[in-house]
Structures are given as C-alpha cells and as structure tokens.
Backbone as CSV, one residue per row, in Angstrom:
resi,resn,N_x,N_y,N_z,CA_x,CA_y,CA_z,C_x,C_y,C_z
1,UNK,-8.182,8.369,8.058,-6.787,8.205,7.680,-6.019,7.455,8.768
2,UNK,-6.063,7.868,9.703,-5.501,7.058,11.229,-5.940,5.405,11.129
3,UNK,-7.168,4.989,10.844,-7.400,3.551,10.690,-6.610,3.324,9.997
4,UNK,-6.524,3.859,8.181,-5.228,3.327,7.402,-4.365,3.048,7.926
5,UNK,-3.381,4.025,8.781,-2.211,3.902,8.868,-1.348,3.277,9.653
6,UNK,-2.968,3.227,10.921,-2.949,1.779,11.878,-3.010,0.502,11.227
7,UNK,-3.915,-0.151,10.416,-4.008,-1.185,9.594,-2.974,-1.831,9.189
8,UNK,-2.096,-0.394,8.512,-0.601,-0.768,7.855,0.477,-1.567,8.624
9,UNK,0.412,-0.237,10.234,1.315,-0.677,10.581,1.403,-1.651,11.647
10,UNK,0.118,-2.112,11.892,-0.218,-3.460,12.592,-0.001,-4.732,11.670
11,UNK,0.176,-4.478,10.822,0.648,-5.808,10.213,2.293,-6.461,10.531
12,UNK,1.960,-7.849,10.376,3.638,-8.113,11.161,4.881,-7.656,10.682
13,UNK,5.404,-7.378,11.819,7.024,-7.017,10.820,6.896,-5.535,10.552
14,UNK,5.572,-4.915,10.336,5.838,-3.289,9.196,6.501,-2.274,10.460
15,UNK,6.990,-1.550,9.429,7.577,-0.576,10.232,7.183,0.877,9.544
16,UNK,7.281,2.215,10.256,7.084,3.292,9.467,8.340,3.887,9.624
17,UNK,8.532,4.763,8.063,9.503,5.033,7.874,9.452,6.447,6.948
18,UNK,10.370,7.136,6.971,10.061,8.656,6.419,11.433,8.711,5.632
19,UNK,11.577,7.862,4.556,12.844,8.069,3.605,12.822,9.103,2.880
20,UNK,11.891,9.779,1.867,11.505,10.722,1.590,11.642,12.323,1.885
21,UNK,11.866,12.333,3.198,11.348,13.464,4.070,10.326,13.315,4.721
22,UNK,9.163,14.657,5.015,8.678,14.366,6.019,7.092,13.824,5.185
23,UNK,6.957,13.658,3.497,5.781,12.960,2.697,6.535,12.628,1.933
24,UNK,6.251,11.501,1.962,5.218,10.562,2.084,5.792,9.788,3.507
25,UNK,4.679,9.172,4.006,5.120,8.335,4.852,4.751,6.698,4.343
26,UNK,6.217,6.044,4.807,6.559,4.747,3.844,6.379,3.306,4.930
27,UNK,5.547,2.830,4.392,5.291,1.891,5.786,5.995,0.355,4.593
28,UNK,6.454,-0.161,5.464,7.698,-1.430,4.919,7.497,-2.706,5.579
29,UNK,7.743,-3.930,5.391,8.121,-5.131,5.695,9.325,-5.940,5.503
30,UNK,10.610,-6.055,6.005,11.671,-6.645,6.103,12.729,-5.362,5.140
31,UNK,12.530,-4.297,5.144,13.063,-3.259,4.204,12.601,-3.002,2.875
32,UNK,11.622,-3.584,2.814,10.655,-3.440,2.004,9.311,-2.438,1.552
33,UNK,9.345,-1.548,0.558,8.064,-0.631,0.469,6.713,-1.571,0.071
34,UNK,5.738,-1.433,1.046,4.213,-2.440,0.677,3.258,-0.855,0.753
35,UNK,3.381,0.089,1.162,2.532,1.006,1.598,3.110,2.313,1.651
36,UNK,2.740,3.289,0.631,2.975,4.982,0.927,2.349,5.324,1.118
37,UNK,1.863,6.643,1.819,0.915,7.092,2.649,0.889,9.011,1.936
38,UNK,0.395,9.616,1.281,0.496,11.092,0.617,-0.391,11.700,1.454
39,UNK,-0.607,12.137,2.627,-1.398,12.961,3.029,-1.822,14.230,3.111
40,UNK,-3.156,14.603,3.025,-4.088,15.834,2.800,-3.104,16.249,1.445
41,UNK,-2.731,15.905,-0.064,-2.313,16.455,-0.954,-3.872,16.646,-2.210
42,UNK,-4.221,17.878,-1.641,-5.336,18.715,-2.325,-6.411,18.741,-1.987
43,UNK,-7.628,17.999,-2.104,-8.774,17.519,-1.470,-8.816,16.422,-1.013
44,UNK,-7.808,15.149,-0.765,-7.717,14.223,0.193,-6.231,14.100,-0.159
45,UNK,-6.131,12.803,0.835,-4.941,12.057,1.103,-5.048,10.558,-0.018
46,UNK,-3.929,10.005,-0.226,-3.494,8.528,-1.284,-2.769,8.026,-0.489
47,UNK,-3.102,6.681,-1.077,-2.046,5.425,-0.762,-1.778,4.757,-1.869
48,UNK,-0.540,4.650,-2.075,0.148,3.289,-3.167,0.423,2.378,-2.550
49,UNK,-0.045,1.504,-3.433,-0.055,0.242,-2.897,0.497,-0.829,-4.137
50,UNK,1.195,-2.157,-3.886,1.724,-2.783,-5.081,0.696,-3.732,-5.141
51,UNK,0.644,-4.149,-6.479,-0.742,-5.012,-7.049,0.082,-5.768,-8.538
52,UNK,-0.854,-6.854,-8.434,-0.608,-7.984,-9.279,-0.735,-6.968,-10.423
53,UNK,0.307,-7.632,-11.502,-0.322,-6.079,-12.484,-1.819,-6.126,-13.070
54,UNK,-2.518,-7.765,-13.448,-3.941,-8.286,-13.813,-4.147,-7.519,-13.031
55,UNK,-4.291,-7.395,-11.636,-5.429,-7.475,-10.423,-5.133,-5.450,-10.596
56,UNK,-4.034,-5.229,-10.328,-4.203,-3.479,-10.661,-4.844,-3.197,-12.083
57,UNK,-4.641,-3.212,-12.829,-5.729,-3.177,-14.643,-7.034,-3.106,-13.701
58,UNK,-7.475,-4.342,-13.418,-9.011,-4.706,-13.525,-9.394,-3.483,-12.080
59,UNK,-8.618,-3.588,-11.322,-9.208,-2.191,-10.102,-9.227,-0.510,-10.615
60,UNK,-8.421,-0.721,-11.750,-8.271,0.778,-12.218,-9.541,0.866,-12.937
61,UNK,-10.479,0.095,-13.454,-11.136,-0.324,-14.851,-12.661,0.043,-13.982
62,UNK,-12.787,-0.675,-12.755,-13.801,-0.710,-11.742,-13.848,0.400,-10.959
63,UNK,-13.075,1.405,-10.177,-12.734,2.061,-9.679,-12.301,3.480,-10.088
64,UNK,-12.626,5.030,-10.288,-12.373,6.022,-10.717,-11.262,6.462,-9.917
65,UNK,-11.161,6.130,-8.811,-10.292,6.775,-7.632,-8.705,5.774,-7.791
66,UNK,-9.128,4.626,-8.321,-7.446,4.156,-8.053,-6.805,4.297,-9.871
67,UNK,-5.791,4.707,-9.739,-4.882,4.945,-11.007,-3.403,4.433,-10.736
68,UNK,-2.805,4.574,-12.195,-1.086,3.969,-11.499,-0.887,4.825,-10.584
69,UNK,0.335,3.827,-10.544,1.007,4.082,-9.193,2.069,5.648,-9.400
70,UNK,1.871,6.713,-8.936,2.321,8.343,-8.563,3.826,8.188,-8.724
71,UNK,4.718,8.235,-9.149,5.458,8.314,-8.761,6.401,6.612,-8.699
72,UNK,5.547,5.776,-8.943,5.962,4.572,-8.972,6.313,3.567,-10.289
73,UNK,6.781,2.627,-10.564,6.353,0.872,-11.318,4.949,0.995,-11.819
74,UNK,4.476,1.922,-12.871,2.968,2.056,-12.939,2.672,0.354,-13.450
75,UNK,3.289,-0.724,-13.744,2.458,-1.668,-13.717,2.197,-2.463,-12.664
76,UNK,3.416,-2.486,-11.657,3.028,-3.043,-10.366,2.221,-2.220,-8.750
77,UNK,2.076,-1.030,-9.579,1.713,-0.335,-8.189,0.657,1.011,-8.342
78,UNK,-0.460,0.889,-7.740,-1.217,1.585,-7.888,-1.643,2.958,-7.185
79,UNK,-1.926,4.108,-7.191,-2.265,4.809,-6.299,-4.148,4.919,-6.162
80,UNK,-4.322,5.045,-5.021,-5.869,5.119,-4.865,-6.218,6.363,-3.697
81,UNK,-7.200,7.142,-4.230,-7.245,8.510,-3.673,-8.356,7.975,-2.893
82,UNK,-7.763,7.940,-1.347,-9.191,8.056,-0.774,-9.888,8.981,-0.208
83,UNK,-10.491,9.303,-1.287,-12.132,10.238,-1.269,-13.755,10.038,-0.834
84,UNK,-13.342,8.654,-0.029,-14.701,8.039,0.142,-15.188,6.943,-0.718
85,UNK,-15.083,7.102,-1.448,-15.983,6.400,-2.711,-15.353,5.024,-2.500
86,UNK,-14.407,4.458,-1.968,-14.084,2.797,-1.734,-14.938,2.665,-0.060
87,UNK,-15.170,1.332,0.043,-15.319,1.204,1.647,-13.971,0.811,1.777
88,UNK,-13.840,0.917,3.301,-12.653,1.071,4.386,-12.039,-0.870,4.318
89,UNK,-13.564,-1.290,3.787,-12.961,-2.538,3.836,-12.297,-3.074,2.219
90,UNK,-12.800,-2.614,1.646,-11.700,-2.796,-0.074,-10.392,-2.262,0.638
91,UNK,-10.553,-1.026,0.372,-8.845,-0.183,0.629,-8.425,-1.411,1.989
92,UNK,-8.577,-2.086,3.044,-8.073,-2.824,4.032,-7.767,-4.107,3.232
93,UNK,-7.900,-4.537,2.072,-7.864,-5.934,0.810,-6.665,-5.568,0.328
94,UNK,-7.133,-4.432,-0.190,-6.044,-3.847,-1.342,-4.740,-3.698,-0.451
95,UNK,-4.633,-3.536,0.952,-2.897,-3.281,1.685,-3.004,-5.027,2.147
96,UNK,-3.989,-5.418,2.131,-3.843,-7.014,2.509,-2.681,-7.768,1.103
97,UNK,-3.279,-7.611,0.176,-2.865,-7.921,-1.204,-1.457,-7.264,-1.352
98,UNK,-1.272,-5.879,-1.185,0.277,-5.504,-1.522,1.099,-5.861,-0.301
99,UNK,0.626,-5.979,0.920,1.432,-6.700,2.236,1.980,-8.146,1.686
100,UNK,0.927,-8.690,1.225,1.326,-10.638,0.477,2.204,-10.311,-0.727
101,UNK,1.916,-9.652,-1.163,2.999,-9.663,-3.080,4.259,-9.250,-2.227
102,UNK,4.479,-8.262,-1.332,6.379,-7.986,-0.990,6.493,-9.423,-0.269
103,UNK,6.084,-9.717,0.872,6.181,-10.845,1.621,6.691,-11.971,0.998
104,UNK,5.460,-12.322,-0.408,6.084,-13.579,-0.344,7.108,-13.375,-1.674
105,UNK,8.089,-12.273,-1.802,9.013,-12.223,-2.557,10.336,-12.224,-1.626
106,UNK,9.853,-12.200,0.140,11.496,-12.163,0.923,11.822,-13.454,1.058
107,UNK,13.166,-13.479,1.450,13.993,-14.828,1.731,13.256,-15.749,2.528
108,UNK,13.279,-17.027,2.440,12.510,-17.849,3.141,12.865,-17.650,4.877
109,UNK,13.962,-17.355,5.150,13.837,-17.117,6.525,13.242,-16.060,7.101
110,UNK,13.359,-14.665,6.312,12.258,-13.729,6.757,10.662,-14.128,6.434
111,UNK,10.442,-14.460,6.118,9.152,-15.222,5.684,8.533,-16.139,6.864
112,UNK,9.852,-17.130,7.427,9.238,-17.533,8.363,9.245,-16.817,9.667
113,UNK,9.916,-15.998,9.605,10.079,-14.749,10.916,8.590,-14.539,11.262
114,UNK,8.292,-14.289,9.939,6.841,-13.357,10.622,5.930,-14.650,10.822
115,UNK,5.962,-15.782,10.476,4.286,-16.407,11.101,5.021,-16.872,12.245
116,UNK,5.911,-16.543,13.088,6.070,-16.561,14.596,5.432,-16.070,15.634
C-alpha cells in the first residue's frame, strides 16, 4: 500500500489531501481528484481511479477486482480492490492513465507548470 501511495504522490504537482475526514485519503493535481485511497476497508484496501469510460468497460470486463467507481461518476471512474490479483505494475498504468485524463483537462498554464 505505501508503494501506491508513494507512486501517487510522486507524481508532479500531486498533493495529499484528507477532504473527507480522516478516509479516504485524496491525492490531487492542481485541485484536482486523480486518486482516492480506502484503506484496510474489510479484507483489503481500494483505489479509484478516473478512466476513459471505453478503457474503464474493457478493465472491468478483464479484471474481477476493478468495478465502478464507489462512491463516484461510475462511468468515468473506477474502483479496483487491491487484493493481489493485479501486478503493482498495471495498478502503477491505471494512476498513470487517471494522472493524464485530470491533467490534460487543466488550463494550459497549469499544464505547462508541471513539465517544468
């Protein structure tokens, strides 16, 4: 879980943030949600993540562990229970992919902020 949440928040710009209370923890880009974090809720911990709505369908279809998004935009945003069953490097795609869909929806000057 710690790699996740490092991953997240090593990406440029993210910040963590606890709007919620003290769960979920909400990791952001320019005030932006790209990453929730549900931890230890039952036999593991989730992450939502936002996804092309094609590209979320076809991961829900392939995948038993990712479903809409909890609590979210169930067509833009998915939740995925990680229980093991993804490698570390899909789930590291899948926050690659919802990091790019908020990104390249901010203003062109935050946009160029971050490849600084």
């Amino acid at each position: 879980m710690n790699n996740i949440i490092a991953y997240c928040v090593n990406k440029k710009g993210a910040a963590k943030e606890y709007p919620f209370g003290p769960d979920p923890l909400v990791i952001k880009i320019a005030g932006k949600m790209f990453a929730l974090i549900f931890e230890n809720k039952g036999d593991h911990s989730y992450i939502n993540l936002k996804c092309d709505p094609v590209i979320a369908a076809n991961l829900r279809e392939q995948h038993h562990n990712v479903r809409p998004g909890y609590h979210m935009n169930k067509k833009h945003w998915n939740t995925i229970a990680m229980d093991g069953s993804l490698p570390e490097s899909d789930l590291f795609a899948m926050i690659d992919h919802s990091y790019d869909m908020v990104v390249k929806n901010l203003p062109k000057s935050v946009r160029e902020s971050l490849t600084k």
